[in-house]
C-alpha positions in Angstrom: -56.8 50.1 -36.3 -54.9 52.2 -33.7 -53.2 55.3 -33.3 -50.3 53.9 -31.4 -49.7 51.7 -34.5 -49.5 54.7 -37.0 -47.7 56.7 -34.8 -45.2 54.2 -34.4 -44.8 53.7 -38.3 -44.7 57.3 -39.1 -42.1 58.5 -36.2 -40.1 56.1 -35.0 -36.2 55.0 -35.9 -36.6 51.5 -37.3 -33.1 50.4 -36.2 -34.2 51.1 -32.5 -37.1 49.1 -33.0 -35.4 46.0 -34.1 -32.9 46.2 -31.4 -35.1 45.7 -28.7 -33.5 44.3 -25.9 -35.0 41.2 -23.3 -34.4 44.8 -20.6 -37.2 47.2 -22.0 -40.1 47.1 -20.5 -43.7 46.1 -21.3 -44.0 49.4 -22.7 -41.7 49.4 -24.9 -42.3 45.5 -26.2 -46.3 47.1 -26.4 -45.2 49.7 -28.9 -43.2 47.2 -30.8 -46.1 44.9 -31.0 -48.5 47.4 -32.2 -45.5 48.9 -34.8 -45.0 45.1 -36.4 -49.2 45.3 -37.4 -48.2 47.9 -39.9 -44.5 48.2 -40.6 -45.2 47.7 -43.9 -47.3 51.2 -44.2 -44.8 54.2 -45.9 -44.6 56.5 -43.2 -47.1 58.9 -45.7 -49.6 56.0 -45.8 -49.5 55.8 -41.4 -49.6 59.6 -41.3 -52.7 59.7 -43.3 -54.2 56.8 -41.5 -53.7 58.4 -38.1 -55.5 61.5 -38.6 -58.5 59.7 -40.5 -58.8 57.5 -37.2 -58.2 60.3 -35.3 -61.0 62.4 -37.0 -63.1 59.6 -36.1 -62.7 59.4 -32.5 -62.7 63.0 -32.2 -66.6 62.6 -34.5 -67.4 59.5 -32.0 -66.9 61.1 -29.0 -67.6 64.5 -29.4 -64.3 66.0 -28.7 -63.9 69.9 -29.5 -60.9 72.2 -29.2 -60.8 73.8 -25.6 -61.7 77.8 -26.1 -58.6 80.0 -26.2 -57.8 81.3 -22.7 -56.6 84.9 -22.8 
């Protein structure tokens, strides 16, 4: 389970992804690899599954909001 794959499923354009061209770059064909994992998720279902794992990592690692600077 990754973030980049939800991301993908809840925000990008569909048509864009399935007209990748041989010229993108690794990148791009990266993203499109991880989107195809779960293109079948409704863009609710990805959402939802992006903060859970988010949530986690943030739990796993220990990560807290930076204090306010005034």
């Amino acid at each position: 389970m990754s973030l980049q794959e939800r991301f993908e499923q809840a925000t990008v354009d569909v048509k864009r992804l399935n007209n990748a061209t041989n010229s993108e770059k690794l990148e791009a064909k990266a993203k499109h690899d991880a989107w195809e994992k779960v293109r079948e998720l409704s863009r609710e279902e990805a959402q939802e599954q992006y903060i859970e794992l988010f949530e986690n990592l943030k739990e796993k690692y220990g990560l807290k909001p930076e204090p306010e600077k005034k």
